[in-house]
C-alpha positions as CSV (number, residue, x, y, z in Angstrom):
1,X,0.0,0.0,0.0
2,X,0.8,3.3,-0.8
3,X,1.3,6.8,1.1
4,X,-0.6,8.5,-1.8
5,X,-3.6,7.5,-4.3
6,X,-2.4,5.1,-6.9
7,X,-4.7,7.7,-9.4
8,X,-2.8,11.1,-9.9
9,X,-5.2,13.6,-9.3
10,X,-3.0,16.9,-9.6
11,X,-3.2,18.6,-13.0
12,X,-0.6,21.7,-13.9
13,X,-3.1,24.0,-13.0
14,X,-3.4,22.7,-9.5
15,X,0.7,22.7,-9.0
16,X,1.1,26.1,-10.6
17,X,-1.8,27.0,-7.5
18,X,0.0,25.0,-4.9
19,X,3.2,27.2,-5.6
20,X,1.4,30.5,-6.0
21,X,-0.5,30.0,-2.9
22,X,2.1,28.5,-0.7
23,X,4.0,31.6,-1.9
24,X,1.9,34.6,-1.6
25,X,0.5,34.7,2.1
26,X,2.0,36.8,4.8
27,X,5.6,37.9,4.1
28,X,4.6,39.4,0.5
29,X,2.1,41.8,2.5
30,X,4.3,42.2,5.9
31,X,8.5,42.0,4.9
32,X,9.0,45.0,3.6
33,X,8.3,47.2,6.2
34,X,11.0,45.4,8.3
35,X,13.6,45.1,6.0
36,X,13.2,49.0,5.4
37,X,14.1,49.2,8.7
38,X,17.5,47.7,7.7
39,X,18.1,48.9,4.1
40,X,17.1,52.3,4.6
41,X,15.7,53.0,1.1
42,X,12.9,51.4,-1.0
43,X,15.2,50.7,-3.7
44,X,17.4,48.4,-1.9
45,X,14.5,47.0,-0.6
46,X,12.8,45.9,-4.0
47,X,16.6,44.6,-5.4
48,X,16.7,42.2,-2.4
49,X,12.8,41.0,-3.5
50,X,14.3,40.5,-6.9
51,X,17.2,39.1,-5.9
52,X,15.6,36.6,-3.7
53,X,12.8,35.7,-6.4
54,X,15.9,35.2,-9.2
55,X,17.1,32.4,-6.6
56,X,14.5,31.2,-6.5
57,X,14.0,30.6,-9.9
58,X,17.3,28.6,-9.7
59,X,15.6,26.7,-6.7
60,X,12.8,25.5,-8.8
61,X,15.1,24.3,-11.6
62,X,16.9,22.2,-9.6
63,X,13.5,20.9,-8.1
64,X,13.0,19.6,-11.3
65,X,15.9,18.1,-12.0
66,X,15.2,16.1,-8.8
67,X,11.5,15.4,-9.4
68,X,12.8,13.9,-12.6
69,X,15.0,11.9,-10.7
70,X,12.4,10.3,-8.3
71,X,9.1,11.0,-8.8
72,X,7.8,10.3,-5.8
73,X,5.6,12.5,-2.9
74,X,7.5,13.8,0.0
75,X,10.2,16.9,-1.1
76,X,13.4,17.4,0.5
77,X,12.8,14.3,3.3
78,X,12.6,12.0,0.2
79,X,15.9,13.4,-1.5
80,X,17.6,13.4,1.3
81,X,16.7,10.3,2.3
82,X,17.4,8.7,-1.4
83,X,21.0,10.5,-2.2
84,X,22.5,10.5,1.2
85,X,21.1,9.4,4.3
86,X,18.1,8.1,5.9
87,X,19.2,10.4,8.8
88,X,19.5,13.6,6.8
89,X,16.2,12.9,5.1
90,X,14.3,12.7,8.9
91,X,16.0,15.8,9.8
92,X,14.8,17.5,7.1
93,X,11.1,16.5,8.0
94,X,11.5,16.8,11.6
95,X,12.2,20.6,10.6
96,X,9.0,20.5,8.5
97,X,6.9,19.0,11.4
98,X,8.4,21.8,13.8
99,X,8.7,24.5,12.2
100,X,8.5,24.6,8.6
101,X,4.9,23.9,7.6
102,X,3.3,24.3,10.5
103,X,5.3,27.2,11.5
104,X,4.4,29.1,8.1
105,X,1.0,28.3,8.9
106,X,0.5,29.6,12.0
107,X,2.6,32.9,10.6
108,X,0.0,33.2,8.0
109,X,-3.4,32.7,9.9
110,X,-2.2,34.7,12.9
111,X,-1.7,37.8,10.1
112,X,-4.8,36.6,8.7
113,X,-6.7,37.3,12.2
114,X,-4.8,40.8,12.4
115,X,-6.0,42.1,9.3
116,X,-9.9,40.6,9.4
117,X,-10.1,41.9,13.0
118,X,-8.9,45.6,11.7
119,X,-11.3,45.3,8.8
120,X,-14.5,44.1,11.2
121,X,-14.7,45.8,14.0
122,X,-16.9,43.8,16.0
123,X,-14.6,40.9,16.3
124,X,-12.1,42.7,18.2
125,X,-14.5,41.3,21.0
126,X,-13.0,37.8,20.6
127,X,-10.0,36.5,22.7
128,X,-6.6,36.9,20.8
129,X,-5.6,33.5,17.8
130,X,-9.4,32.7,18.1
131,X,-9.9,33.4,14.3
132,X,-6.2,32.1,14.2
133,X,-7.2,28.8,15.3
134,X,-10.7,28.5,13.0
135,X,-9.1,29.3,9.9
136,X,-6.2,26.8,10.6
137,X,-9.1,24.2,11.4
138,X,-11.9,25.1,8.5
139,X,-8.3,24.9,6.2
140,X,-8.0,21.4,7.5
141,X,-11.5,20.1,7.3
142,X,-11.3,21.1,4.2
143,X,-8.4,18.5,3.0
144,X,-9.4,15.9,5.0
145,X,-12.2,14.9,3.1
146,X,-10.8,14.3,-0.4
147,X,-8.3,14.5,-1.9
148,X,-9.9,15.9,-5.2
149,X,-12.5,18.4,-3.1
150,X,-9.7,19.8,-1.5
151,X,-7.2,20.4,-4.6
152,X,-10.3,22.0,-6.1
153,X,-11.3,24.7,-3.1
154,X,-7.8,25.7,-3.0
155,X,-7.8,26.4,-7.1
156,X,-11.1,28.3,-6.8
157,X,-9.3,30.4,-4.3
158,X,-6.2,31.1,-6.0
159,X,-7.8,31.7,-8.7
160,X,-10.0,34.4,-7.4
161,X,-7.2,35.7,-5.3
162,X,-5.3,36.1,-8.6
163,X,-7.7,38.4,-10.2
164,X,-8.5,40.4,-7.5
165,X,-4.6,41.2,-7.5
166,X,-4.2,41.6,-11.1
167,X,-7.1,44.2,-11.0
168,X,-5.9,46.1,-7.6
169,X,-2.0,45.9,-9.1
170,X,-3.4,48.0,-12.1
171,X,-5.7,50.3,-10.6
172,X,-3.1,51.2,-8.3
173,X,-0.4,51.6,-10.3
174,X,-2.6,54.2,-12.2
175,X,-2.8,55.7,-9.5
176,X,0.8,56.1,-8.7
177,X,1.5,57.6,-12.1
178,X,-1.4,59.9,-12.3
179,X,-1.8,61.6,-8.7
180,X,1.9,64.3,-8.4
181,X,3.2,62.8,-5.0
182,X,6.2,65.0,-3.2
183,X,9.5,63.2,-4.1
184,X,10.8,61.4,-0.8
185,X,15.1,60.6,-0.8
186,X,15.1,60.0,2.8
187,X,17.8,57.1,3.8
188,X,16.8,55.8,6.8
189,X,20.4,54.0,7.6
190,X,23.6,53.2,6.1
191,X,23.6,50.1,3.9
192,X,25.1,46.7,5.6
193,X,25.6,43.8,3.6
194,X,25.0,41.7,6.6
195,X,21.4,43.6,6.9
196,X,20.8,42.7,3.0
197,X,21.7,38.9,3.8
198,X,19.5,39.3,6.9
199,X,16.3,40.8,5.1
200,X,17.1,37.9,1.9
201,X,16.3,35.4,4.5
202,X,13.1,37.2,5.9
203,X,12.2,37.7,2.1
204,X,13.2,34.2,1.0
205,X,9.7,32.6,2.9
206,X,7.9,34.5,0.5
207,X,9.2,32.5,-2.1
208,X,10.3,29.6,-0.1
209,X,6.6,27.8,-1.7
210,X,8.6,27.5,-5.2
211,X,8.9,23.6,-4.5
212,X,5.4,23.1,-2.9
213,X,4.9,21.0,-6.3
214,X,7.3,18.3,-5.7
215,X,5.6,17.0,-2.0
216,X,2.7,16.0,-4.6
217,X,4.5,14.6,-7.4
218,X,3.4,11.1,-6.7
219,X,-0.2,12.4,-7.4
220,X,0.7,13.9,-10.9
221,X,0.4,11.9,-14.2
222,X,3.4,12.5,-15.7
223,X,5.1,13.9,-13.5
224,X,8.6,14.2,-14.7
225,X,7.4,17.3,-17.0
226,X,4.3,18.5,-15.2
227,X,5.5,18.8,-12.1
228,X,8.6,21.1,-13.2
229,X,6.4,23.1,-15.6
230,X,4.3,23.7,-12.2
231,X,7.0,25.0,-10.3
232,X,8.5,27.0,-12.7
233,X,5.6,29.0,-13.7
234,X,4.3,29.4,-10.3
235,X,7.6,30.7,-9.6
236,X,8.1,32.9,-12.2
237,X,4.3,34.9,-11.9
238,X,5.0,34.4,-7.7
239,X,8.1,36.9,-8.5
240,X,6.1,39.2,-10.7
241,X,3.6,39.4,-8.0
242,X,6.3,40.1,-5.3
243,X,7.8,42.5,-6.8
244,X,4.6,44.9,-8.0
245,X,2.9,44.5,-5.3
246,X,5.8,45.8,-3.2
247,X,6.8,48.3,-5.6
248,X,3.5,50.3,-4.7
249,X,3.1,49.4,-1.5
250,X,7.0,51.1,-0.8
251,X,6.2,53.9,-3.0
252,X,2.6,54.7,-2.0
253,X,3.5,56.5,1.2
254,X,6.7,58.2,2.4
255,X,9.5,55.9,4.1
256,X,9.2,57.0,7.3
257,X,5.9,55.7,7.6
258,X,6.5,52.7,6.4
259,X,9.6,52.0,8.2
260,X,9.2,48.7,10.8
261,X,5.7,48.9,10.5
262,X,3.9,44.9,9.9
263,X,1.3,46.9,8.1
264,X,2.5,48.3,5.9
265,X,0.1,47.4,3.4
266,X,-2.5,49.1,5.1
267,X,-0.6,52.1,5.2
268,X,0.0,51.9,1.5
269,X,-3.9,51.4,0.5
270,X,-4.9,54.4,3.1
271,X,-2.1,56.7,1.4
272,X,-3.3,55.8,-1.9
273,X,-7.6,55.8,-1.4
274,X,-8.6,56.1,2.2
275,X,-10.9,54.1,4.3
276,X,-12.3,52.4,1.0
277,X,-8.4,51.0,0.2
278,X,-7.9,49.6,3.5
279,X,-10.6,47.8,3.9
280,X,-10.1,46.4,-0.1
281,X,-6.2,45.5,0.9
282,X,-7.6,44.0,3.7
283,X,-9.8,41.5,1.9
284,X,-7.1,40.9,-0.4
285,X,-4.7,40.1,2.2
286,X,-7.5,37.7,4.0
287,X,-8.1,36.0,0.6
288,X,-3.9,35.6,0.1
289,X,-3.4,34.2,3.5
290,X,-6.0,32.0,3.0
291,X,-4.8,30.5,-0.3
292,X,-1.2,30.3,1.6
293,X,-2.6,28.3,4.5
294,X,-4.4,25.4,2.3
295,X,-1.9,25.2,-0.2
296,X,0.7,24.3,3.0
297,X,-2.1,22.2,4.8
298,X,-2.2,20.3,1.1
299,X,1.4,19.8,0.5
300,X,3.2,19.6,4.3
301,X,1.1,16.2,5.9
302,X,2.5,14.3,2.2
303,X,5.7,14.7,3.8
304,X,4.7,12.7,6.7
305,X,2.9,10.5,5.1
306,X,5.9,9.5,3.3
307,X,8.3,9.2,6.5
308,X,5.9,6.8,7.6
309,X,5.2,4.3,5.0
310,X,9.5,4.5,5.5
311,X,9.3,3.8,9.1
312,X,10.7,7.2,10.1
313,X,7.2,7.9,11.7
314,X,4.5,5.6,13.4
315,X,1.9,3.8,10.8
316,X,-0.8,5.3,11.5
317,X,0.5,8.6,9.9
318,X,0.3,6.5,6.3
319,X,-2.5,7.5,4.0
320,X,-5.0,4.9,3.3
321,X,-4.7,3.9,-0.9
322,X,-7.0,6.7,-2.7
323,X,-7.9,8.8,0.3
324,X,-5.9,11.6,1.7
325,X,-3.4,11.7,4.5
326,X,-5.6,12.2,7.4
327,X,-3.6,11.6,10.8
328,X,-1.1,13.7,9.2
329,X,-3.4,16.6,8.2
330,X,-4.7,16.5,12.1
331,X,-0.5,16.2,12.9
332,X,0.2,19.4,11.2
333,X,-2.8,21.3,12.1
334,X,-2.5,20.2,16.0
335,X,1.1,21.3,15.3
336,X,0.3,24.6,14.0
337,X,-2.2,25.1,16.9
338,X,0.3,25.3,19.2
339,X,2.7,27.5,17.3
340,X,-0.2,30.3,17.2
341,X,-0.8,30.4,21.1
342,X,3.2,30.7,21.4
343,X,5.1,32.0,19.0
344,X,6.5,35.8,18.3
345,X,5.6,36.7,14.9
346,X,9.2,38.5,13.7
347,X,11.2,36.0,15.6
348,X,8.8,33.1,14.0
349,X,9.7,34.5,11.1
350,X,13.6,35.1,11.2
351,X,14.1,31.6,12.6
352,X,12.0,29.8,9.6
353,X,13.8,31.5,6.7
354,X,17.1,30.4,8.1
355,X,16.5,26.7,9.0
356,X,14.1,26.2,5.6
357,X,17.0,28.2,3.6
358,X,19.6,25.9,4.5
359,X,17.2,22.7,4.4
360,X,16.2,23.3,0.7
361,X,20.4,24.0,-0.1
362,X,21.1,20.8,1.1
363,X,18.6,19.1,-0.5
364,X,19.8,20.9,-3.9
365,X,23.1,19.2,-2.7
366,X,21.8,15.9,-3.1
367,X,21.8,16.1,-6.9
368,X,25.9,16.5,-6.7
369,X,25.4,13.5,-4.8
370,X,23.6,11.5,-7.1
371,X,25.7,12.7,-9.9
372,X,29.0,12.0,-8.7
373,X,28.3,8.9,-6.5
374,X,25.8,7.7,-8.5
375,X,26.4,8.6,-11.8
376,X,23.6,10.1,-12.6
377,X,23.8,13.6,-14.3
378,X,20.6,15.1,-14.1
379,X,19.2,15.5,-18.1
380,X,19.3,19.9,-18.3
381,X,21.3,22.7,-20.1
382,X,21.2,24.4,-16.7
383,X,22.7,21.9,-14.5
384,X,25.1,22.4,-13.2
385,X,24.7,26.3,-13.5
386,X,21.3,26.7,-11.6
387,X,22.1,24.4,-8.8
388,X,25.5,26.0,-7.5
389,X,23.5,29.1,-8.2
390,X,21.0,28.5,-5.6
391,X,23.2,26.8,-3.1
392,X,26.3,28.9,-2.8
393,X,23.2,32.2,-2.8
394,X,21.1,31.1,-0.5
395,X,24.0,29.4,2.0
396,X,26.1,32.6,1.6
397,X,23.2,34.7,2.4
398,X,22.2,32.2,5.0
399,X,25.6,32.5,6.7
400,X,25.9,36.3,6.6
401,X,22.8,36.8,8.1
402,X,23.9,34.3,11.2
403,X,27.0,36.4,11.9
404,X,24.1,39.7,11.9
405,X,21.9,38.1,13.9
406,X,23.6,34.9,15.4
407,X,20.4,34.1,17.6
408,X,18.7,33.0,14.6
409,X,21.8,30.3,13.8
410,X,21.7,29.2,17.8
411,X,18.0,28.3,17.7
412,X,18.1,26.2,14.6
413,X,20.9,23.5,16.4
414,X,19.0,22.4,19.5
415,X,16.0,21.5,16.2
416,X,18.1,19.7,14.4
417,X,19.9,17.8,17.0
418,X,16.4,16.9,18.6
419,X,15.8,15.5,14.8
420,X,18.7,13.1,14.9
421,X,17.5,11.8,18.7
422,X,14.3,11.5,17.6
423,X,15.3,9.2,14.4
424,X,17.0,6.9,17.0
425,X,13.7,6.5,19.2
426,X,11.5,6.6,16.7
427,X,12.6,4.8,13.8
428,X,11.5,1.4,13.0
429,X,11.6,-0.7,9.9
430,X,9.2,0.1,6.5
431,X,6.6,-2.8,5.7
């Protein structure tokens, strides 16, 4: 028996959905106005969106070398697992289970409570992480059903989300060019490299959903070019997306109010139309973190799933032949539960784009791996450009945002090393 239904059931469309949503939730709306703080001008804020949307783009190229390679469910626990250790490969999910899914999750629907309690008064009457907690659990009702049901409500949602963005990107770059607005050179702070490496890493979960394809690529009829087409393209209009929408939002009102602030896309939609553009942003924001939140509850329990028809987790985390994984849907949403009653939102935030950065280098490593110990030389006119690309980026930047902010770099070791105890206890031996 299988961890995943022995009939695919994820077309392009869906994939390209699973990456766009996964993608553009919280940190697209909420990043800049931190890493303002530490850039000090719009401009350098912007190059370090392109920047990290560029890698990216070399990140989903080599995700498709290695879907091509084994085309199974499960992302960088099954690499790792396959090219160079059982061991690396639970590590890798032990940080999923922790902190990456479910940490990204609770992220997005705690920011999701923030900006449907500013835009409805009234529920500022409910305890604090009460709509947290609904919207985590209505995003897992929602998957646990079926499979097909689930991949469906999540493409409806993208899909409106998409052209409510498209039509709010236009209109408000219209009015950007058409309304004279008083030319603002302030430079908040001197520029650091360190602080550009640091803000890469916040940026870098807003695109960290460029793989979200391959956890499902045991579910895709042919997958070896589907699911690559997927990421690619999700990637590619996820950047374009980025980088507009934080375009106006920077340039919509002057830096010093936008400098630290988590909402700043509120204070871009007020600068640019009043009451009537908050509450709009607001809906669009609700309708993003949405789409973020059930494109992770889709992809992140096919990890586990996978670790346990391995052994590397109990059984009864295995999904049932044609039905969806549903002990690991309640895993991660149990998981994520707890995260929103205790976790600081910047530090959440900080400590996920480090650990995820250098968990998705290492399972680009694995391709070297495979080439070189294996012999097989992934079949693409970018390899081995795209690859070394991504890894030597993203642990460089990874590294000198460590030596800013070394805190970051301290929490990530007592995770990992509870991942290699936990594979000794908890390891046992696949059917």
């Amino acid at each position: 028996m299988t961890a995943v239904p022995s009939k695919p059931v994820f077309g392009l469309w869906t994939l390209v959905a699973l990456v766009v949503g996964n993608a553009v939730g919280a940190g697209i709306y909420t990043t800049s106005g931190f890493a303002l703080t530490d850039l000090g001008s719009r401009e350098w804020v912007l190059l370090a969106w392109v920047v990290a949307g560029l890698i990216a783009l070399c990140g989903a190229v080599s995700y498709s070398m290695l879907v091509r390679g084994i085309t199974e469910s499960g992302g960088e626990y099954l690499y790792l697992s396959r090219s160079i250790h059982p061991i690396a490969g639970y590590v890798a999910g032990w940080i999923s289970l922790l902190a990456g899914f479910p940490g990204a999750i609770a992220f997005a629907a705690t920011a999701f409570e923030s900006y449907t309690v500013a835009s409805i008064p009234f529920l500022e009457q409910l305890p604090n992480d009460v709509l947290a907690v609904i919207v985590t659990l209505l995003a897992g009702l929602v998957h646990i059903v079926r499979v097909r049901s689930g991949a469906r409500a999540h493409e409806w949602i993208v899909g409106f989300m998409l052209l409510v963005l498209v039509v709010l990107i236009a209109w408000s770059g219209w009015q950007l060019v058409s309304v004279p607005r008083l030319a603002d050179t302030t430079t908040l702070t001197t520029f650091s490299l360190f602080a550009f490496a640091n803000s890469l890493v916040w940026i870098s979960l807003s695109y960290s959903g460029f793989n979200a394809a391959a956890y499902v690529a045991g579910e895709v009829d042919d997958a070896k070019r589907i699911v690559p087409l997927g990421m690619i393209y999700g990637t590619f209009a996820t950047l374009l997306l980025c980088v507009l929408v934080n375009a106006i939002m920077l340039y919509a009102a002057p830096a010093s109010e936008l400098v630290g602030r988590p909402d700043i896309a509120l204070v871009a939609a007020r600068s640019l139309s009043g009451d009537i553009g908050v509450w709009v942003i607001q809906l669009v924001i609700a309708v993003s973190l949405l789409t973020s939140i059930t494109a992770m509850v889709l992809a992140g329990p096919r990890v586990y799933a996978k670790m346990a028809e391995d052994g590397a987790l109990p059984r009864l985390f295995k999904a049932k032949e044609g039905e969806p994984p549903r002990a690991s849907i309640m895993l991660q949403v149990a998981t994520a539960l707890v995260l929103i009653l205790i976790a600081d939102l910047r530090d959440l935030l900080s400590y996920l784009g480090l650990t995820l950065s250098l968990c998705l280098a290492l399972a680009v490593t694995s391709l070297f791996v495979r080439h070189f110990r294996l012999g097989e030389r992934p079949v693409s006119k970018l390899y081995p450009i795209a690859p070394i690309t991504f890894v030597v980026c993203t642990v460089g930047f990874a590294g000198l945002s460590a030596m800013h902010a070394p805190l970051q770099f301290v929490a990530a070791i007592p995770t990992i090393l509870a991942g290699v105890v936990a594979y000794y206890l908890t390891r046992r031996q696949p059917n």
